[in-house]
Rosetta silent file (secondary structure, phi, psi, omega in degrees, C-alpha in Angstrom):
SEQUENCE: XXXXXXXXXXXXXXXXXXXXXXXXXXXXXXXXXXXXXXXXXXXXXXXXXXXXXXXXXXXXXXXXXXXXXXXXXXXXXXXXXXXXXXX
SCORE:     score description
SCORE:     0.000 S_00000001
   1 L     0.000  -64.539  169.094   19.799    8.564   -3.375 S_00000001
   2 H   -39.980  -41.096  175.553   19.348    5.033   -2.433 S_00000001
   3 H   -55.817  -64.175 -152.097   16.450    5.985   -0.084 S_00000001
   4 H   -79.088  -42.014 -169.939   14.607    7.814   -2.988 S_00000001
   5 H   -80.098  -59.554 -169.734   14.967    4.450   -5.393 S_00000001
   6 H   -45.645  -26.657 -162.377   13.783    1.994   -2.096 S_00000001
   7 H   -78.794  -34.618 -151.795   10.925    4.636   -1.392 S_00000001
   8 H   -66.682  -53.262  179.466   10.347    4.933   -5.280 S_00000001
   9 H   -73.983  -16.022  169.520   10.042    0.867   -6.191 S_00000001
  10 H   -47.245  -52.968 -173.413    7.910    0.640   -2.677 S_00000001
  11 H   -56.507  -29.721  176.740    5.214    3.109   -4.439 S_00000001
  12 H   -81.945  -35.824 -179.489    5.302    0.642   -7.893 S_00000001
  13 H   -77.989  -40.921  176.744    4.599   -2.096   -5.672 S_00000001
  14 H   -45.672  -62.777  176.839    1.665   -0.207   -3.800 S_00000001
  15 H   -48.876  -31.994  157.464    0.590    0.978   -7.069 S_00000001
  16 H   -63.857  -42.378  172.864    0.448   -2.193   -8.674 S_00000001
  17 H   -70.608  -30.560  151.780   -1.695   -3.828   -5.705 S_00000001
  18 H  -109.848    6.781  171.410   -3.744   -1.874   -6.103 S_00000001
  19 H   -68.320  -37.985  159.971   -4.932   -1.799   -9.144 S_00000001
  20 H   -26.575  -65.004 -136.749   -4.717   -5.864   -8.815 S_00000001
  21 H   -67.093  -35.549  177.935   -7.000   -5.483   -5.685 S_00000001
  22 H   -58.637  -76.529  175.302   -9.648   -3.402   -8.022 S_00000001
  23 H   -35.913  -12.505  171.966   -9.594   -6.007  -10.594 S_00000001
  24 H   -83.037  -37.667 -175.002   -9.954   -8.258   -8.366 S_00000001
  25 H   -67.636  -40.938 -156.385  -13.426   -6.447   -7.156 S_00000001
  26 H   -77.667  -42.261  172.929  -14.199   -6.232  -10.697 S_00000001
  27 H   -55.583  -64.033  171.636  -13.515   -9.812  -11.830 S_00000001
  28 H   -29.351  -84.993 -172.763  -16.194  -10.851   -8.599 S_00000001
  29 H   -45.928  -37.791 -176.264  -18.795   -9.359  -10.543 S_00000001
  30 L  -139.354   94.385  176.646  -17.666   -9.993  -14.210 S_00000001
  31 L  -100.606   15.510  176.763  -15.586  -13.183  -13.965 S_00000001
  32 L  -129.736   31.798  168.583  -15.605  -13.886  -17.253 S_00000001
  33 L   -70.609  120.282  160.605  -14.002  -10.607  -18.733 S_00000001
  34 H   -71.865  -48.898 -165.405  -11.138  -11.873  -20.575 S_00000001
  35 H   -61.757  -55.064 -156.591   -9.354   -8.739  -21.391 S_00000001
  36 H   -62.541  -40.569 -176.103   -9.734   -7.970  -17.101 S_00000001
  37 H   -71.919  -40.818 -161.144   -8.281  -11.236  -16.155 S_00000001
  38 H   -78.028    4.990  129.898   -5.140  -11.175  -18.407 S_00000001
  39 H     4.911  -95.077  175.994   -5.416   -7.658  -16.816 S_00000001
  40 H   -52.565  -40.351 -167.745   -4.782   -9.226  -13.368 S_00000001
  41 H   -68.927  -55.512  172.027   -2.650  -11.761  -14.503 S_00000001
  42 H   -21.202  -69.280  158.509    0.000   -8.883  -16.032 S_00000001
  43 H     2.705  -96.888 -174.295   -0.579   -7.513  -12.610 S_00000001
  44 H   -50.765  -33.714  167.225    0.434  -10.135  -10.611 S_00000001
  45 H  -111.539   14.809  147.453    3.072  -10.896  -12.126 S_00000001
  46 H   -50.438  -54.362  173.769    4.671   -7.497  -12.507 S_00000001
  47 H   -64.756  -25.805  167.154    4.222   -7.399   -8.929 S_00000001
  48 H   -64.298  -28.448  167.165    5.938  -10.690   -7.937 S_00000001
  49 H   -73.804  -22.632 -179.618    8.721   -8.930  -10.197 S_00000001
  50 H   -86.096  -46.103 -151.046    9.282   -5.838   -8.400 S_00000001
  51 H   -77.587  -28.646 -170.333    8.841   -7.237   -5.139 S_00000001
  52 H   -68.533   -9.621 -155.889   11.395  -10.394   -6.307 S_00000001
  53 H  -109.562  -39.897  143.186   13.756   -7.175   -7.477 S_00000001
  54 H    -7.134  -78.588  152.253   12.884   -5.460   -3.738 S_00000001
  55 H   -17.974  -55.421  169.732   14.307   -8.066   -2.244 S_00000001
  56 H  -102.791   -0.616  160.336   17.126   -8.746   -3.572 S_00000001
  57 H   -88.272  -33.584 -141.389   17.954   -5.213   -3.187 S_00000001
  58 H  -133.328  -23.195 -148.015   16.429   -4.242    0.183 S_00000001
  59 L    78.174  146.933 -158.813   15.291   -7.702    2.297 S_00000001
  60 L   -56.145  141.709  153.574   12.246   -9.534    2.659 S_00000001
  61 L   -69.102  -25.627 -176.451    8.825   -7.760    2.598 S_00000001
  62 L  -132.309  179.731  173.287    7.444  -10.278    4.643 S_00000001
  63 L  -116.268   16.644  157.276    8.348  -12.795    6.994 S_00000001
  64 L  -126.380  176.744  169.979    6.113  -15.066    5.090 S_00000001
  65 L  -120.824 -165.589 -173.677    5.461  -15.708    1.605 S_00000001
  66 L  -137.871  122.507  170.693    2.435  -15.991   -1.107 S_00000001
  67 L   -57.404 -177.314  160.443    2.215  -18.094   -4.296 S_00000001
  68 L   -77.225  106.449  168.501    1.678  -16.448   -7.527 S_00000001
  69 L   -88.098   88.044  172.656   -2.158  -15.967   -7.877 S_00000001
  70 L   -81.461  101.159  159.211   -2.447  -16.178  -11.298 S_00000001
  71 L   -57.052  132.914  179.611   -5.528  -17.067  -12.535 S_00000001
  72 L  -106.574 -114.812  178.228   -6.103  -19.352  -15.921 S_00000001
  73 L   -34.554  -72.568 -168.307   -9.530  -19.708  -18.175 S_00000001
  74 L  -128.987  155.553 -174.559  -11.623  -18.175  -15.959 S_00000001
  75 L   -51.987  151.500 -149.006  -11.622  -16.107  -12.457 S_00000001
  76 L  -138.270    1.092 -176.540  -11.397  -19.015   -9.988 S_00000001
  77 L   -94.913    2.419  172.236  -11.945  -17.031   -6.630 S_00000001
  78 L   -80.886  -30.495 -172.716  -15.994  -17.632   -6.951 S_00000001
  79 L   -34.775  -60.700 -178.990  -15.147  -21.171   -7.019 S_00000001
  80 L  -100.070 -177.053 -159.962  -14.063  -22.079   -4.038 S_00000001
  81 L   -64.146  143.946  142.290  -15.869  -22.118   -0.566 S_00000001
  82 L   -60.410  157.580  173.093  -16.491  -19.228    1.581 S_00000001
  83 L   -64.640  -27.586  170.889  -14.557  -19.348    4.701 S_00000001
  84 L   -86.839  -15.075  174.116  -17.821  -20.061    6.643 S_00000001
  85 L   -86.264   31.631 -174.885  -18.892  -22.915    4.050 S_00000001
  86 L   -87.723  -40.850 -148.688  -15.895  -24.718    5.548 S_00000001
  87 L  -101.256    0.000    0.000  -17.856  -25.270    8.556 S_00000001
């Protein structure tokens, strides 16, 4: 029984990421869909709740962690530099 809930809230966390990661594709393209970001933002932080409720059932997911990417006005991941316009 216990196996079957840990496998069960794993799949809500998968399932949640990815629909994040597609909004996240979509949001590149249309960053200034309102309805998509407070989308993502729902997202994100549904998923910081199951994985915070993971956790405290089951042990870390990771052996590091991640802020909450939350996004505010408008998508913010066009914003900043590419990883190669560092150099």
């Amino acid at each position: 029984m216990m196996e079957n809930q840990k496998e069960m809230l794993l799949d809500m966390i998968r399932a949640y990421e990815f629909a994040a990661v597609e909004l996240n594709l979509y949001l590149d393209s249309h960053p200034d869909n309102q309805k998509a970001l407070n989308d993502y933002n729902i997202l994100v932080s549904q998923i910081a709740a199951l994985k915070d409720e993971y956790e405290k059932i089951y042990g870390p997911l990771l052996n590091f962690g991640f802020g909450k990417n939350v996004s505010k006005e408008r998508w913010q991941w066009l914003n900043d530099p590419w990883p190669w316009e560092y150099f």
